[in-house]
C-alpha positions as CSV (number, residue, x, y, z in Angstrom):
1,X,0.0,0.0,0.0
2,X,1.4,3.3,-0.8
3,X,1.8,5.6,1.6
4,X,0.0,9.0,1.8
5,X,1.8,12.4,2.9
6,X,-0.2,15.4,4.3
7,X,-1.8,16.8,1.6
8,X,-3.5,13.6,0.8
9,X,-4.8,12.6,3.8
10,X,-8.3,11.5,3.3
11,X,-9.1,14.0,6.9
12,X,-6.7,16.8,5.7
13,X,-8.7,16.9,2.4
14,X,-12.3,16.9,4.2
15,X,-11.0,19.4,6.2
16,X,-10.2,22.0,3.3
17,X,-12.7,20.6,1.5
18,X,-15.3,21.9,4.5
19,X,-13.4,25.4,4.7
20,X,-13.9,25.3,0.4
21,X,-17.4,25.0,1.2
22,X,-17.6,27.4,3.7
23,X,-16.6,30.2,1.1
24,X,-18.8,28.5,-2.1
25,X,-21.9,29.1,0.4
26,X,-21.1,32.4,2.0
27,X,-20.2,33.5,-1.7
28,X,-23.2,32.1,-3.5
29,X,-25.4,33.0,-1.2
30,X,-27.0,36.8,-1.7
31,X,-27.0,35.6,-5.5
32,X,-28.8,32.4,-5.1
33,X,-31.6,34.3,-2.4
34,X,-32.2,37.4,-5.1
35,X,-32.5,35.2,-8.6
36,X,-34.4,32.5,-6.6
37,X,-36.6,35.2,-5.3
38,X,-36.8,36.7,-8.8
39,X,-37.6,33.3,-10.4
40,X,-40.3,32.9,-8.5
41,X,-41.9,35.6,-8.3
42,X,-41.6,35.5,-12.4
43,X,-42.5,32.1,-13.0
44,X,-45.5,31.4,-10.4
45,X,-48.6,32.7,-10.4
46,X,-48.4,36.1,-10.5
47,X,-45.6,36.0,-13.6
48,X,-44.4,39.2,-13.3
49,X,-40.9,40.7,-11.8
50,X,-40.9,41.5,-7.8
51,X,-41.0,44.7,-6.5
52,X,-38.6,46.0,-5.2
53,X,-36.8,43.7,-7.5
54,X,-34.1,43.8,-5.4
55,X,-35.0,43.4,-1.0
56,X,-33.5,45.7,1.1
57,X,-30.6,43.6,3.0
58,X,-29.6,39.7,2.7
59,X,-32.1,39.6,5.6
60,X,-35.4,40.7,4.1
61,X,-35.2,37.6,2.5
62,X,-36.3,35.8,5.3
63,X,-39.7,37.3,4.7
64,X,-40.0,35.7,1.0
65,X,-39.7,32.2,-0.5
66,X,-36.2,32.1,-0.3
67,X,-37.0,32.1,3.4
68,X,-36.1,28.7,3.9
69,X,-32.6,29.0,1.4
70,X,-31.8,32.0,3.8
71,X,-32.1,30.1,7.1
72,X,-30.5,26.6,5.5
73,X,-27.5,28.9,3.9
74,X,-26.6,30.6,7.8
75,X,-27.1,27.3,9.3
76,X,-24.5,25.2,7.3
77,X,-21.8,28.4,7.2
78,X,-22.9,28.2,11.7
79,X,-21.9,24.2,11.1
80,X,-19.2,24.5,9.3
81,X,-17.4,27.5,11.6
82,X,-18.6,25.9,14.8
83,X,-16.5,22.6,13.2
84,X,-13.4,24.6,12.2
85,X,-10.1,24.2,13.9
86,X,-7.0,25.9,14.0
87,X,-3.5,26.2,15.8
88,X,-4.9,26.7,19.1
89,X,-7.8,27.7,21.6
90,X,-8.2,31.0,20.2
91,X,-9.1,29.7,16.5
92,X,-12.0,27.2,18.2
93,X,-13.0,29.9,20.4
94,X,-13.6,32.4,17.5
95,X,-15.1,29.5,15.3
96,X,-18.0,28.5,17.9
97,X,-18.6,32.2,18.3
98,X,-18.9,32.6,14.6
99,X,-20.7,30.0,14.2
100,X,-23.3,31.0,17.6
101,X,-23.6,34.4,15.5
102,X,-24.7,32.7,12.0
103,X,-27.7,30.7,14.4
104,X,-28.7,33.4,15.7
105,X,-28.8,35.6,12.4
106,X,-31.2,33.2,11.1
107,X,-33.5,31.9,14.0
108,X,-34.3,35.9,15.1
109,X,-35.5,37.8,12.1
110,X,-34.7,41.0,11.2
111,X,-37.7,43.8,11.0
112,X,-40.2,42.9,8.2
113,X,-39.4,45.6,5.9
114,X,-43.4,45.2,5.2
115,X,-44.2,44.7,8.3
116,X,-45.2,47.3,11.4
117,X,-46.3,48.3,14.1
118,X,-43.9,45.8,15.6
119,X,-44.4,43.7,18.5
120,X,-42.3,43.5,21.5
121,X,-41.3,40.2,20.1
122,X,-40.3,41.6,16.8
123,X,-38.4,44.6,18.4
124,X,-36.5,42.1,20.3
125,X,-36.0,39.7,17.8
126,X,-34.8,42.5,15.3
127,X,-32.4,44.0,17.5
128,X,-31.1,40.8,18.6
129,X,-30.6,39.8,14.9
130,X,-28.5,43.1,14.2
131,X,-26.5,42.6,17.7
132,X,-25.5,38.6,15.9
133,X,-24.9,39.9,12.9
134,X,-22.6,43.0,13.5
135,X,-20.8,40.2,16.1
136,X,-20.7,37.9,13.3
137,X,-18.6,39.9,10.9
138,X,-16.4,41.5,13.8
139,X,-15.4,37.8,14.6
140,X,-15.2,37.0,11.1
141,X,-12.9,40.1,9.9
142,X,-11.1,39.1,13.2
143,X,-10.4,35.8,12.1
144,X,-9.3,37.0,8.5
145,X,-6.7,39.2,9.6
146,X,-5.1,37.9,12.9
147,X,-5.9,34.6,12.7
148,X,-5.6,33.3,9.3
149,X,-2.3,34.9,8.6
150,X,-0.5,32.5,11.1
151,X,1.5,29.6,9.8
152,X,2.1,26.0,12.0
153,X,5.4,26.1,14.5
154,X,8.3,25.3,12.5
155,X,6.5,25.7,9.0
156,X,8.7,27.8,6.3
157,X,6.8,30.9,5.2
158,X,6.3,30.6,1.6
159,X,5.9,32.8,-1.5
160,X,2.2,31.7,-2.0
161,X,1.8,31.7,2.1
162,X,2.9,35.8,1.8
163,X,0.0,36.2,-1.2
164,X,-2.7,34.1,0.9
165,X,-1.6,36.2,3.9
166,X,-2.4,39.4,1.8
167,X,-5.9,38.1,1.0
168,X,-6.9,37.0,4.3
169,X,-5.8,41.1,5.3
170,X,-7.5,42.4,2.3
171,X,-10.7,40.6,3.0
172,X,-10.6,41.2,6.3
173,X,-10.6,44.7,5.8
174,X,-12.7,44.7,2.8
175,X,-15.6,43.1,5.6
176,X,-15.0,46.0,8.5
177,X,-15.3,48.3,5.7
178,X,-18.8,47.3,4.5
179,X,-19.6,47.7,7.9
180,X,-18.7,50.6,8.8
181,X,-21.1,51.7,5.9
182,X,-23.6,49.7,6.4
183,X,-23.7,51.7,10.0
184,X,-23.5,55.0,8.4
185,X,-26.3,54.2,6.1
186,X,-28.5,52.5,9.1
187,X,-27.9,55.7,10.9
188,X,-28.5,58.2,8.2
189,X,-32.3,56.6,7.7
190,X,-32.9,56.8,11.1
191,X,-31.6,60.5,11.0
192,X,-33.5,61.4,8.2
193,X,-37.0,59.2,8.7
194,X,-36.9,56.9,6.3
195,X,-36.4,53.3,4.6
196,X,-32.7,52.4,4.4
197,X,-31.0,52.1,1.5
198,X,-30.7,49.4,-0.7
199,X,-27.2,49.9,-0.6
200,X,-27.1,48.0,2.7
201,X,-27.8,44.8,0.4
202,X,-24.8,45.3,-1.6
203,X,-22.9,46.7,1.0
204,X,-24.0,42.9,2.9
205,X,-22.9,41.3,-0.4
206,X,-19.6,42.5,-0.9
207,X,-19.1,41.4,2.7
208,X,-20.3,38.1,2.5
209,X,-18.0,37.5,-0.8
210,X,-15.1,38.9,0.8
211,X,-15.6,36.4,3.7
212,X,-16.1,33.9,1.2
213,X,-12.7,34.6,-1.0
214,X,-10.8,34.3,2.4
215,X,-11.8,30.8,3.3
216,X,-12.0,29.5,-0.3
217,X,-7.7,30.5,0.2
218,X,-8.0,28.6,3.4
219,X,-9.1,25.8,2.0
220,X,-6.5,25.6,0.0
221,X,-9.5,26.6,-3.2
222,X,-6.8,29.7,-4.1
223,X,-3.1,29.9,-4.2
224,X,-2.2,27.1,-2.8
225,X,1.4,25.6,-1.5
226,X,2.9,24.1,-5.1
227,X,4.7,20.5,-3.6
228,X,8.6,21.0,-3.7
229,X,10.2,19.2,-6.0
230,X,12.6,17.4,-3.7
231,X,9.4,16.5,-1.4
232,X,7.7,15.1,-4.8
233,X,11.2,13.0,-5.6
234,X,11.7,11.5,-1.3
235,X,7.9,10.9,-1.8
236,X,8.2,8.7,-5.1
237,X,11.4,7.1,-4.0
238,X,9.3,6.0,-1.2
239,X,6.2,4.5,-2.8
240,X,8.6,2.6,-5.1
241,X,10.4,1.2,-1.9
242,X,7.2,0.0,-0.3
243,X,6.3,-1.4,-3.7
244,X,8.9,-3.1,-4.1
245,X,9.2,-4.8,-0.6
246,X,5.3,-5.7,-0.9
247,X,6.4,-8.0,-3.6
């Protein structure tokens, strides 16, 4: 039997396979919610384009027929952070509160932008959604740019590791930046009396694919390690042993 080295590992490749997943949702998901939402509306009964084509955030959603895509997208990203690992405590840590974050974004509903008045239920329920989700990102930006950009003790630093290290920053930043809008606009409606932009969707969006691009890297999806041609060379030398003692 030939022998396997790290990178193919039957757990080591579920494991990045997981993190690839991880980003495929998180990326795929605003799309998936606004032309399933879309297609629907166009091809069932009423046959005719939603208005506002377009919801206001990610989380208006929730109050369509993409309701159920909405909640089932948050809970595999909460499954799939809650299960990631890293070099130590503070990489679990930040994954189960990730992942606590995601659950709670999709079992307390934002305010139904059609909705109103509001009960005390779906006051609390809406503020308690935007308190998860503005945690959610924090711990997710967190995680892109202090935590992701570590390497294993005694690993060499490599060319590609410097680029994935630069996207991991990047996207990190590219996430607290969409924030930081998305509170600007939030406040600005409130200021001025009236429905919040739409911007706040793409603003969510860009976000979301940011988030996406960095753990699509960690999962080895983007620039990953090429196998050193000495390592590829031991490796074969070694299979042909084995082969030839199993003889």
């Amino acid at each position: 039997m030939l022998s396997r080295n790290t990178s193919e590992n039957p757990a080591v490749l579920s494991y990045y396979t997981m993190r690839r997943m991880v980003g495929v949702i998180a990326m795929m998901l605003p799309f998936a919610l606004a032309g399933g939402a879309i297609c629907a509306a166009l091809f069932g009964p009423g046959q005719t384009l939603p208005h506002p084509l377009l919801e206001r955030t990610i989380s208006d959603y929730y109050f369509t027929s993409m309701r159920n895509l909405y909640v089932g997208g948050l809970c595999a990203i909460a499954g799939f952070l809650a299960g990631s690992r890293g070099y130590d405590l503070h990489d679990e840590i930040a994954g189960y509160v990730a992942g606590f974050c995601a659950l709670g974004v999709a079992f307390f509903p934002s305010f139904n932008p059609k909705g109103g008045p509001y009960t005390d239920w779906e006051l609390t329920a809406g503020f308690m959604h935007t308190a998860f989700a503005a945690l959610m990102y924090l711990v997710l930006a967190y995680m892109c740019i202090f935590r992701f950009r570590k390497s294993s003790p005694g690993r060499h630093l490599t060319e590609r590791k410097r680029r994935r290290n630069h996207v991991y920053q990047g996207a990190g930043l590219v996430m607290l930046a969409c924030m930081f809008a998305i509170v600007v606009l939030t406040i600005r409606s409130v200021v001025e009396r009236r429905h919040p932009s739409h911007w706040l969707f793409w603003c969510e969006t860009v976000a979301l694919v940011a988030f996406g691009v960095a753990w699509l890297t960690k999962g080895e999806g983007i620039l990953r390690d090429r196998p050193h041609p000495d390592r590829r060379t031991a490796a074969h030398r070694r299979a042909a042993q084995q082969s030839s003692g199993g003889r």
